[in-house]
Each structure stands twice: as structure tokens, then as C-alpha cells.
N, C-alpha and C positions, 0 to 999 in steps of 0.2 A: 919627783916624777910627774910626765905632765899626759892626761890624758890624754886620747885623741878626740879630735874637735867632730862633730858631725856636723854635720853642712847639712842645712834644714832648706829646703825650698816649700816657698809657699805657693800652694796651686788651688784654683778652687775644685771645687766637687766637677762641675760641667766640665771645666778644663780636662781635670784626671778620666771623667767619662767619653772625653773628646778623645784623649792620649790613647785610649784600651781599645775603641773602636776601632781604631786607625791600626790599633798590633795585630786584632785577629785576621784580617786576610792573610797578613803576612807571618804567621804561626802555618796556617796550611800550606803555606808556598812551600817554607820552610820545612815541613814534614813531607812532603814529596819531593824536596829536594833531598833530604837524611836519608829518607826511610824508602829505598826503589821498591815499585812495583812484585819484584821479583820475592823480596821477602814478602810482601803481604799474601804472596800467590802459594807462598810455602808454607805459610799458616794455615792456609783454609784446606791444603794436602796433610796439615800434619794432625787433621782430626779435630778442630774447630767445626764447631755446626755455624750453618748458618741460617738468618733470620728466615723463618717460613720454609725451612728444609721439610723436603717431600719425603719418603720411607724410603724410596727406592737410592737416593741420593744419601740419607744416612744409611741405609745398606753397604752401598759402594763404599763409602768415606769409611766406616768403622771394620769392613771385611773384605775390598777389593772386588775381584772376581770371583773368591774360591765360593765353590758352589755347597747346598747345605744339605745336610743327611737327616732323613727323618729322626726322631727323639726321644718319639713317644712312649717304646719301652725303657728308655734311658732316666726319662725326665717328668717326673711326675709335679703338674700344675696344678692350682687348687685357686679356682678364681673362680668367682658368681657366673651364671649365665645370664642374671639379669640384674643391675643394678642399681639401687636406688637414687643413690648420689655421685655421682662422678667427683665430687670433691675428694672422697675417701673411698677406694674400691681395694681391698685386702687382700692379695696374694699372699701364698705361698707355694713355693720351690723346693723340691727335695729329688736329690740327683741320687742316681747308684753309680755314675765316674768316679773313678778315683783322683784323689785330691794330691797323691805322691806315686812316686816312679816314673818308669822314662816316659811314660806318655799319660799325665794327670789333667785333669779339669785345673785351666785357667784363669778363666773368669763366665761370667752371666751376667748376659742383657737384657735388660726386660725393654720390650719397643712396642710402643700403642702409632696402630698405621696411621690413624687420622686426628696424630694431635698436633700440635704445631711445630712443635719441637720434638720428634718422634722418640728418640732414647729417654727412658723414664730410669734408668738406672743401672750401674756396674758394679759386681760386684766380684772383688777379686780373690783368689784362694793360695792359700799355700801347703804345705804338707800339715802344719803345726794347727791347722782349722780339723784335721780329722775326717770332717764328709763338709760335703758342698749341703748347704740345707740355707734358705731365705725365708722370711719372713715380715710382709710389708708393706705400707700402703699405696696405693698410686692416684693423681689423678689423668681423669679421660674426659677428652673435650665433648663427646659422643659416643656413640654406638660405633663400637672397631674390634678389628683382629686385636689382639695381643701377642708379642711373639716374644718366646724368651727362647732367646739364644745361647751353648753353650759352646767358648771355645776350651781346645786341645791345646796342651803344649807343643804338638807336632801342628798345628795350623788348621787338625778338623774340625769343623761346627757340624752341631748336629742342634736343631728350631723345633720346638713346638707352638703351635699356633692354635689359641682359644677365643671366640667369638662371646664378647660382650653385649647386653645391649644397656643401654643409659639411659633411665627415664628424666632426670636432670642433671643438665651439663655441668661440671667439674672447670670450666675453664669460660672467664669471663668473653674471651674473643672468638671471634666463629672459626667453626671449626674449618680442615682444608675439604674441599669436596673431591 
């Protein structure tokens, strides 16, 4: 039995870095020739955040239009009013929604308006959780609202919104103004 032969070519180093130069234009060509437009457009629809996304734009993205109902006897927050380190700021979350029946708490958002990336976290429930209850740390780029959103399995949200302030920033890049 006869192996097969491999075919060695011998190339130098510059050469192979000449070859690699010369492919990457045509990898991009080549990725907008595969990949249209239209799918990257469905991405950024199907809840992909993007780089430097503003609150009001992950608002949209994560919930549409439907508009939000107050929470506050719903949804009790337990977050500092003034914070020392934005690195580590500790939440806690304890909801009286119910987590089963025809219309349970589905999930929780926790959104800081002026971080970069405004969603700090989801968290989702099922009946077999018992009661919606969180526990957890976040960080904040600065001094911002915090919103923690609950949704409905019928589509209601109902927000509470808690004003931190930050004596140092949690997040090496500046924050959005």
C-alpha cells in the first residue's frame, strides 16, 4: 500500500507574506459578494446591539414601540444612590409578578442610560424559578438612570427607574453625553 505523496513547495517567508497580502482585499470582496447587505440589515433588526448604541435606540431594538407602564408598586429596586466605584455597583431586584399562568413575568432588564453599551443584563424566568427575585453587580460608566424593565408574556412592560451617582467611573472609555 502506497501512501500519498504530498507535494511540498518551497516558498519563503516574504513570499508567503506577499501571497496573504494580496488574499485579504479579496476575502472582503468576497464577503460581500456571499453575504448581501440584506442579511447584515436583519441582524442588527434581530437584537444585535450596536457599537456606541444610544438608550433610546436599545430601547427600540429590545422593545419596539410598545410603550411602558409604571412598576414601582410591582418592582422593588435596591441600588445605592451614590456610588463609590462604578466598577462594582449591587443590585437587587424583587418583583411581585407572577412567574406562571396565562400572563407571567418573562424576563428583566437591567439598562444604565449612559453607558456604552446600555443593557447591563437579562434575565429570564420560567414557572420552575418560583418568584422573579435578582441579585447582582453591574458596572456604570458614570452618574445615570438605571432602568430595570419587566416584560409580560402578553407583551406588557412595566420600568422602574433609579438615579445613581458615581464618584469613580466603572468603565475605562468615556462615557456618551
Amino acid at each position: 500500500m502506497r501512501l500519498p505523496t504530498i507535494i511540498r513547495l518551497k516558498m519563503s517567508r516574504r513570499g508567503f507574506l506577499r501571497a496573504l497580502v494580496t488574499m485579504i482585499p479579496g476575502t472582503a470582496v468576497l464577503k460581500d459578494l456571499l453575504i448581501p447587505d440584506k442579511v447584515t440589515a436583519q441582524a442588527g433588526q434581530l437584537g444585535m446591539p450596536q457599537p456606541d448604541e444610544l438608550v433610546d435606540a436599545t430601547l427600540k431594538r429590545l422593545f419596539g414601540s410598545r410603550g411602558f407602564q409604571r412598576g414601582d408598586d410591582k418592582i422593588k429596586v435596591e441600588l445605592p444612590q451614590i456610588a463609590e466605584d462604578g466598577g462594582s455597583v449591587a443590585i437587587g431586584i424583587d418583583s411581585s409578578l407572577p412567574v406562571s399562568g396565562a400572563v407571567a413575568l418573562s424576563s428583566l432588564y437591567i439598562i444604565s442610560d449612559k453607558n456604552r453599551r446600555p443593557m447591563l443584563a437579562k434575565f429570564s424566568f420560567t414557572p420552575e424559578c418560583g418568584r422573579a427575585s435578582v441579585a447582582t453587580s453591574v458596572r456604570l460608566a458614570t452618574s445615570t438612570d438605571v432602568r430595570v424593565v419587566a416584560e409580560m408574556s402578553d407583551g406588557t412592560l412595566y420600568s422602574v427607574i433609579r438615579p445613581v451617582r458615581v464618584t469613580i467611573s466603572g468603565c475605562d472609555l468615556p462615557p456618551q453625553s
